[in-house]
N, C-alpha and C positions, 0 to 999 in steps of 0.2 A: 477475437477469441476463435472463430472460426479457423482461419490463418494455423495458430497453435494447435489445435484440435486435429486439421489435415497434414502438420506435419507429423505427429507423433502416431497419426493411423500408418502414418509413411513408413515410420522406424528409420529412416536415415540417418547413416552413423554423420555422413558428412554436417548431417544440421544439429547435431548433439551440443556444438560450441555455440550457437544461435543464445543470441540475448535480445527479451523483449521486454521493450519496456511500454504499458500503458496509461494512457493519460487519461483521466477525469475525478471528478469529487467524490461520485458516486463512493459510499463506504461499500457496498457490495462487491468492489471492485476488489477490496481484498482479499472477501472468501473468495472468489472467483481465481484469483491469483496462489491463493493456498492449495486448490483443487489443482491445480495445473499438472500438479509432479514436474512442471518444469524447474533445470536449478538456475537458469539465470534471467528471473521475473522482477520486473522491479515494478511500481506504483509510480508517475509523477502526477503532481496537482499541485494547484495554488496555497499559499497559506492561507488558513480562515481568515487570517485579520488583512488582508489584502482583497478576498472575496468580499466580507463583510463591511470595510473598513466606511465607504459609505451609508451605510444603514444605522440607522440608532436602536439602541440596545434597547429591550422589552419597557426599563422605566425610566427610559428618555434619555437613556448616557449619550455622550459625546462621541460622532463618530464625525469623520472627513465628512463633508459638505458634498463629495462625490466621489463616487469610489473610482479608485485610480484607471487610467485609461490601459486597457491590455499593450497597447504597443507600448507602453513605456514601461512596461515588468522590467526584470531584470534577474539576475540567478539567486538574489537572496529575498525573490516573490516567491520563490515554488519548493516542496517535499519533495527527497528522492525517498522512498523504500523500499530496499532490497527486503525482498519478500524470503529469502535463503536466512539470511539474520533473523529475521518474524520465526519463521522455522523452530530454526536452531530455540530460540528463547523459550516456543512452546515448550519443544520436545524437554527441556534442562527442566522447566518449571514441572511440567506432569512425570516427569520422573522423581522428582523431589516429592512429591504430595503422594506418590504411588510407593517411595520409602517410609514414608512416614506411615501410609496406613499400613505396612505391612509391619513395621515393628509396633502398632498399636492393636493389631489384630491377633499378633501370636509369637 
């Protein structure tokens, strides 16, 4: 985040095409990623049922006996999210709710 933060102090047109992508589970990762104002941010992280896939569920459900070894992931273990689509979705859904109060208002 830092990285992101000192380029855009920069304003360089040449880094405008810059795509970053970060990695971890953290969900805060996404507000952080919404905050950017960058437009090519993406999220990567593991799927839950791959993180958790070892561990048994709160009332003893069945999970793998050990949760799968990191070097043996593979590209259908991990989330990509283009945080530009999150966007875009917000902004369609709060403009929707923002026509609707306004023809409920007047």
């Amino acid at each position: 985040m830092d990285y992101i933060r000192e380029v855009q102090e920069k304003g360089d047109a040449a880094d405008a095409n810059l795509s970053h992508v970060l990695y971890g589970l953290d969900a805060d990762l996404i507000m952080l990623g919404l905050v950017t104002r960058e437009k090519n941010f993406m999220l990567l992280r593991e799927k839950m049922s791959v993180v958790m896939g070892g561990k048994k569920g709160k009332r003893g459900g069945r999970g793998r006996s050990k949760p799968k070894d990191m070097l043996s992931y593979d590209r259908n273990d991990f989330e990509l999210l283009d945080l530009q689509y999150f966007k875009e979705m917000f902004r369609q859904n709060f403009q929707t709710i923002s026509m609707k109060s306004e023809k409920e208002l007047g």
